[in-house]
C-alpha positions in Angstrom: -1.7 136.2 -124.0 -1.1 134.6 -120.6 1.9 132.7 -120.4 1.7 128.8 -119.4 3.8 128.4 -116.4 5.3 125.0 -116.0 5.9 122.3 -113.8 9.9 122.5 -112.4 10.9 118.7 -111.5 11.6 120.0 -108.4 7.9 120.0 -107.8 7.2 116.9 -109.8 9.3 115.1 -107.3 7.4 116.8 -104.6 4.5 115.6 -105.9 5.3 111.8 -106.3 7.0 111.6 -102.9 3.6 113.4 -101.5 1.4 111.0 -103.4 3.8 108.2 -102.7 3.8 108.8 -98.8 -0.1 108.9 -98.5 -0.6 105.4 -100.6 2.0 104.2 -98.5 0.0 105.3 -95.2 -2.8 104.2 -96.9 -2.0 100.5 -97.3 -0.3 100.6 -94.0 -3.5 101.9 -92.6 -5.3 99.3 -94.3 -3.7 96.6 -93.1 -3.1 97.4 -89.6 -6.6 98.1 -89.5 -7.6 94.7 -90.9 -5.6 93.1 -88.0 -7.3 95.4 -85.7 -10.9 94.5 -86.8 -10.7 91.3 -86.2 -8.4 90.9 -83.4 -11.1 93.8 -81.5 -13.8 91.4 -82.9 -12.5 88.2 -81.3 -11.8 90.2 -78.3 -15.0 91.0 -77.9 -16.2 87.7 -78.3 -13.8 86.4 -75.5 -15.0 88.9 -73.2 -18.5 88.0 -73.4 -17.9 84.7 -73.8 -19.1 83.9 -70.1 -21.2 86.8 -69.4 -24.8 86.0 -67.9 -26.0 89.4 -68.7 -26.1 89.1 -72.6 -28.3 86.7 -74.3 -25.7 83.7 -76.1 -28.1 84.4 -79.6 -26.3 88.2 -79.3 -23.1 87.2 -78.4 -21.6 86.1 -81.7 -23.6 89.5 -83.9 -22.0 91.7 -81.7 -18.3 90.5 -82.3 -19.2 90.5 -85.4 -20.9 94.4 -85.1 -17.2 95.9 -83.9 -15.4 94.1 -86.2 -17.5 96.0 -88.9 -17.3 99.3 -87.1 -13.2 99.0 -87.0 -13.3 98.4 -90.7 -15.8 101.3 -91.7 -13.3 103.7 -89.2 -10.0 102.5 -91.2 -11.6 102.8 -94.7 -12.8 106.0 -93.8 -9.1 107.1 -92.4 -7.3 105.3 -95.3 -9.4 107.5 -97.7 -8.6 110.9 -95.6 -4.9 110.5 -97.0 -6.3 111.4 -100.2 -8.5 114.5 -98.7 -11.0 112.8 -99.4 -13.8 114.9 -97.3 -16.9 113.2 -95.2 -19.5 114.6 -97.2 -17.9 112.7 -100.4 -17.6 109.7 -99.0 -21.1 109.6 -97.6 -22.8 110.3 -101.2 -20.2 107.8 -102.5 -21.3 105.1 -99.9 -24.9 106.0 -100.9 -24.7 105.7 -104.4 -22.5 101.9 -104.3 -25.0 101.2 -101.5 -28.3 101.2 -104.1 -25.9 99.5 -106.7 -25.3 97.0 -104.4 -28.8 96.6 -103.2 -29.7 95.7 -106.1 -27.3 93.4 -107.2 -27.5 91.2 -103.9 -31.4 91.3 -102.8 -30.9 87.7 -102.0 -27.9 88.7 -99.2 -29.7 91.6 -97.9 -32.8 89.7 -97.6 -30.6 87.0 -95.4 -29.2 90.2 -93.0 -32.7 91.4 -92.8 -34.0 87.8 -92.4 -31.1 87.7 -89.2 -32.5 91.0 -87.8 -36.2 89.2 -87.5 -34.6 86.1 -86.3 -33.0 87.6 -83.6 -35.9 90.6 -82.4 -39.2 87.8 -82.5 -36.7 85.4 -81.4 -38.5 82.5 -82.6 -34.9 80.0 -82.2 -32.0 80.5 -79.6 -28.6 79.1 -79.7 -28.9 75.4 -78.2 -32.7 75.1 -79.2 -33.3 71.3 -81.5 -35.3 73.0 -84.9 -36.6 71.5 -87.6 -37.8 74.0 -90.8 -37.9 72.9 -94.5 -36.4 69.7 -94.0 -33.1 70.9 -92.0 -33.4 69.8 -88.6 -30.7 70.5 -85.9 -29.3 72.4 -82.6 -28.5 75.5 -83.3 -25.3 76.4 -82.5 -25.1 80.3 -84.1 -27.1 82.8 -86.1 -25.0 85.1 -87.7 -25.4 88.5 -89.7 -26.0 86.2 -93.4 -26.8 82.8 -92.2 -27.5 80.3 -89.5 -25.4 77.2 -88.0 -26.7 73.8 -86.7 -25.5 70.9 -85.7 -27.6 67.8 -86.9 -27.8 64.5 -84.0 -25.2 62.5 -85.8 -22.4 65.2 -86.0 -23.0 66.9 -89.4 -22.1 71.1 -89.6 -25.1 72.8 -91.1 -25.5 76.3 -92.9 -28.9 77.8 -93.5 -29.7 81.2 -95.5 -31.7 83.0 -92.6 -34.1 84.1 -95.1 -35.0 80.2 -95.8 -35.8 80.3 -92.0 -37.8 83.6 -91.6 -39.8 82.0 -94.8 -40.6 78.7 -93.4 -42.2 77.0 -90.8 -39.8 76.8 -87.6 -40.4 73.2 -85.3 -38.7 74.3 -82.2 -38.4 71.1 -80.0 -36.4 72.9 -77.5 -38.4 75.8 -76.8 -41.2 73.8 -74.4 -40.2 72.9 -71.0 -42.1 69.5 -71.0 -43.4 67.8 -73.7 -45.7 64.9 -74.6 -44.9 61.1 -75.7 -47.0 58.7 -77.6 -46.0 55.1 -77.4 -47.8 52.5 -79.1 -47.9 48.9 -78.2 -49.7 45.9 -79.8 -51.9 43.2 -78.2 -53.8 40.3 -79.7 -57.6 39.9 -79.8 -57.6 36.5 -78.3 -55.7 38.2 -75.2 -56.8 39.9 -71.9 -56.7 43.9 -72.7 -57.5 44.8 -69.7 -54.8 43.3 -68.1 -52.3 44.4 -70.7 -53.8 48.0 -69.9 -52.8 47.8 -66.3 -49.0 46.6 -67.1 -48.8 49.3 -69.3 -50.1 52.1 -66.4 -47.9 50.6 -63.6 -44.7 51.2 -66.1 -45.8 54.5 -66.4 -46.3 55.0 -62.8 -43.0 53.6 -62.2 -41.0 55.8 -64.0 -39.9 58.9 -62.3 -39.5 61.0 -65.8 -43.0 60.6 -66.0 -44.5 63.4 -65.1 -47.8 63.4 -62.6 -49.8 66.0 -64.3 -51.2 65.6 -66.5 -51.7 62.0 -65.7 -50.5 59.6 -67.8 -52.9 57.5 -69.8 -53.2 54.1 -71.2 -55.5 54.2 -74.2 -56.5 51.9 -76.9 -56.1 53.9 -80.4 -56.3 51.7 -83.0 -58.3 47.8 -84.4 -55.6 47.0 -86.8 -54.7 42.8 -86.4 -55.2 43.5 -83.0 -55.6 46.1 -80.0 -53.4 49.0 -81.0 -52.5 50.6 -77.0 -50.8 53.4 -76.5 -48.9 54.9 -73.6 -49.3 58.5 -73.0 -47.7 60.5 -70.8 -45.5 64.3 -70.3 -42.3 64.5 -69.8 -39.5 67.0 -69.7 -38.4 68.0 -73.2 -35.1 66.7 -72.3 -35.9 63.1 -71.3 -38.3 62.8 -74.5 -36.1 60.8 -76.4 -34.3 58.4 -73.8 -38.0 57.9 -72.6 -39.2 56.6 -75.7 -36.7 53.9 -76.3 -36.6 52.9 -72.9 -40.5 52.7 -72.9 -41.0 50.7 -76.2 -37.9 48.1 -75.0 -39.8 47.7 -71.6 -43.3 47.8 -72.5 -42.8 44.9 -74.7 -40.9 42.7 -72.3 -43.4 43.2 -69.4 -46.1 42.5 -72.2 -44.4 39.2 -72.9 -43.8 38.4 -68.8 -47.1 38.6 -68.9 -47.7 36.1 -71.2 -50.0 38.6 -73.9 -49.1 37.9 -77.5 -47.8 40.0 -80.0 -49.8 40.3 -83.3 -48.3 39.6 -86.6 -49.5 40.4 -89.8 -50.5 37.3 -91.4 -50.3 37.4 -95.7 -51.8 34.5 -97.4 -49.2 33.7 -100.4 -50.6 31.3 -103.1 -48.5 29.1 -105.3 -48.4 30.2 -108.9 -48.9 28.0 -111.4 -46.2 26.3 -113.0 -45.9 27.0 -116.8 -44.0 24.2 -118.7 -42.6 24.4 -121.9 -44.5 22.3 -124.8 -43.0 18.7 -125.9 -42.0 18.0 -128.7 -44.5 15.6 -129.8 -47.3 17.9 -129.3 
């Protein structure tokens, strides 16, 4: 019968200051190399920061891309202190990576979502959107979701899988773009001449563009002649356009001494119920 040889504490110590020494390395590793990810990730970001030559809808993925990389390259170093070999940590990644799958559909459908966004490009950074009743300028899309800025200052997050899934308004994405303003004149008034106030505002104005030409239309018979001003104008100018249109539309329409038709609502006094006397 073979003898059982035993372990001398000369060896045990060996052992734990062998084991000790490669957690040791280990966490070091780790946490070095946490610092290093992101500090190589921001870097990255500064440096293409001001680059013309890469699209600003790539710029933050990519920081985002090495700052990944450095991490998958430490955890794979941290785990060599063990000897753990490639091969092992490959089927080991493999195996967690179904597990995982499975448990977060919903977060792999948002990275996948992000890849879509970003090949068909239907939304850039700075473009105004509107989908599924969010609506603001897009200020990043990022590996899980997008950011937006709404008009009155509010941060946004949307999943980019409730983008890819919906219908995307991009307001942005046209160069010009084309504006409907409605104004109101009486029956009893000259339409014709309210017309021609209406066209020589819009030839006036220099955001107007020439073609197509600008119109002056009547749209609607609703307690009067519904007109409207249409014209195209540079996406940008769309909205200071309007207002300034409607506030100067009206006042040339009253210089002009045209009326302004109000909806008129005949109100009928109710009956007044009394209480019965007494005597009755």
């Amino acid at each position: 019968m073979a003898a059982m040889t035993s372990t001398s504490p000369e060896q045990l110590l060996d052992m734990a200051l062998t084991w000790g020494v490669n957690i040791f390395g280990a966490v070091v590793l780790l946490v070095a190399g946490w610092f290093a990810a992101d500090w190589a990730g921001r870097s990255v970001r500064r440096l293409i920061a001001h680059s013309d030559h890469i699209d600003a809808t790539l710029k933050p993925l990519l920081g985002s891309l090495v700052r990944y990389a450095v991490l998958l390259f430490v955890i794979t170093a941290a785990l060599a202190q063990f000897g753990v070999q490639t091969t092992s940590i490959i089927a080991v990644v493999g195996a967690a990576g179904l597990a995982v799958g499975l448990a977060l559909q919903g977060t792999l459908a948002n990275i996948a979502a992000g890849v879509m966004l970003l090949f068909l490009r239907p939304l850039e950074v700075g473009d105004y959107i509107e989908s599924d009743g969010v609506a603001g300028t897009v200020d990043e899309i990022g590996v899980f979701t997008t950011q937006l800025h709404t008009f009155d200052g509010i941060y946004v997050t949307v999943p980019n899988s409730q983008l890819w899934n919906k219908t995307i308004r991009n307001y942005s994405r046209l160069p010009t773009r084309r504006l409907d303003v409605a104004m109101s004149v009486g029956y009893a008034d000259d339409l014709e001449r309210a017309m021609g106030v209406l066209h020589g505002l819009l030839d006036e104005d220099r955001r107007v563009l020439r073609e197509p030409a600008p119109q002056v239309l009547v749209t609607a018979l609703n307690g009067g002649f519904t007109v409207t001003m249409r014209c195209w104008t540079e996406s940008g100018n769309f909205g200071d356009l309007q207002s300034d249109l409607l506030r100067l539309g009206r006042l040339r329409l009253s210089d002009a001494g045209l009326s302004t038709p109000y909806s008129l609502r005949a109100v009928r006094e109710a009956p007044v119920l009394r209480p019965p006397s007494a005597s009755s």
